[in-house]
N, C-alpha and C positions, 0 to 999 in steps of 0.2 A: 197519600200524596196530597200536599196543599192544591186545592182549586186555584192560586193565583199562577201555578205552574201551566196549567192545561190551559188557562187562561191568556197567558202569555203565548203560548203554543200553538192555539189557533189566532190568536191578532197578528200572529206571524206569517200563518197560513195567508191569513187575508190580503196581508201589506203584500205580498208578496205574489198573488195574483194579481193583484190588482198592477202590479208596478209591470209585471211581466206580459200584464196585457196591454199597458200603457205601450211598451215599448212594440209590439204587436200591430195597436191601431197608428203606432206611428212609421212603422214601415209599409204598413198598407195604404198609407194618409190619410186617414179618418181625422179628421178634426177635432172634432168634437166628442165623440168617444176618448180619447188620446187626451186632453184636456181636461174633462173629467176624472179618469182614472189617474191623472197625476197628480191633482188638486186631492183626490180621497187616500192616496199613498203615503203624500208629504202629512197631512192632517193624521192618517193612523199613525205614524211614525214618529213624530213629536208627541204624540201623544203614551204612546210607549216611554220615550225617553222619557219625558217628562217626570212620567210616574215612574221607573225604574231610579232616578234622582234626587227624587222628592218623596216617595213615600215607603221605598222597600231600607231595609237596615242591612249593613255588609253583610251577613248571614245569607241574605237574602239576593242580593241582587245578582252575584254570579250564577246562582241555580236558575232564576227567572231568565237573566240574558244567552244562557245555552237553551232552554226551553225555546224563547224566540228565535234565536238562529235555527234550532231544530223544525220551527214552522216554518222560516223562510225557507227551509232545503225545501222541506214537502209541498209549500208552495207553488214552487218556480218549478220544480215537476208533475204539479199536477193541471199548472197552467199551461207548458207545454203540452199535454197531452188533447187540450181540448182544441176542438174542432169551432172554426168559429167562424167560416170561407162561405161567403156568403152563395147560391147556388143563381146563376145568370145564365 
């Protein structure tokens, strides 16, 4: 398996925490958490794209863009699972 797959896979993982926490610190109103983590979502994400357009060859980019969607599934479930309620 190419490394740019696994690669893809977990940036997926990441974008996709991070997005699903964003939404997370914004229903709780965290500010600043919530602001952060949308600022680091949008920048993984463009950044993806970017490089999925610019540097993979047709060969390539369909297998790399299921790789990423396959990170964001595992993502946004593994973001739900976490526990993050602050104890008051």
């Amino acid at each position: 398996m190419d490394s740019y797959l696994i690669i893809f896979f977990l940036v997926g993982i990441l974008q996709d925490v991070l997005a699903t926490l964003n939404i997370r610190f914004i229903a709780s109103h965290k500010i600043w958490p919530a602001t952060v983590s949308a600022f680091l979502t949008v920048v993984v994400a463009m950044l993806v794209l970017y490089n999925i357009l610019s540097d993979l060859d047709s060969q390539r980019s369909i297998p790399a863009i299921v790789a990423y969607a396959t990170g964001i599934a595992v993502g946004t479930f593994l973001a739900m699972k976490l526990k993050l309620e602050s104890k008051r």
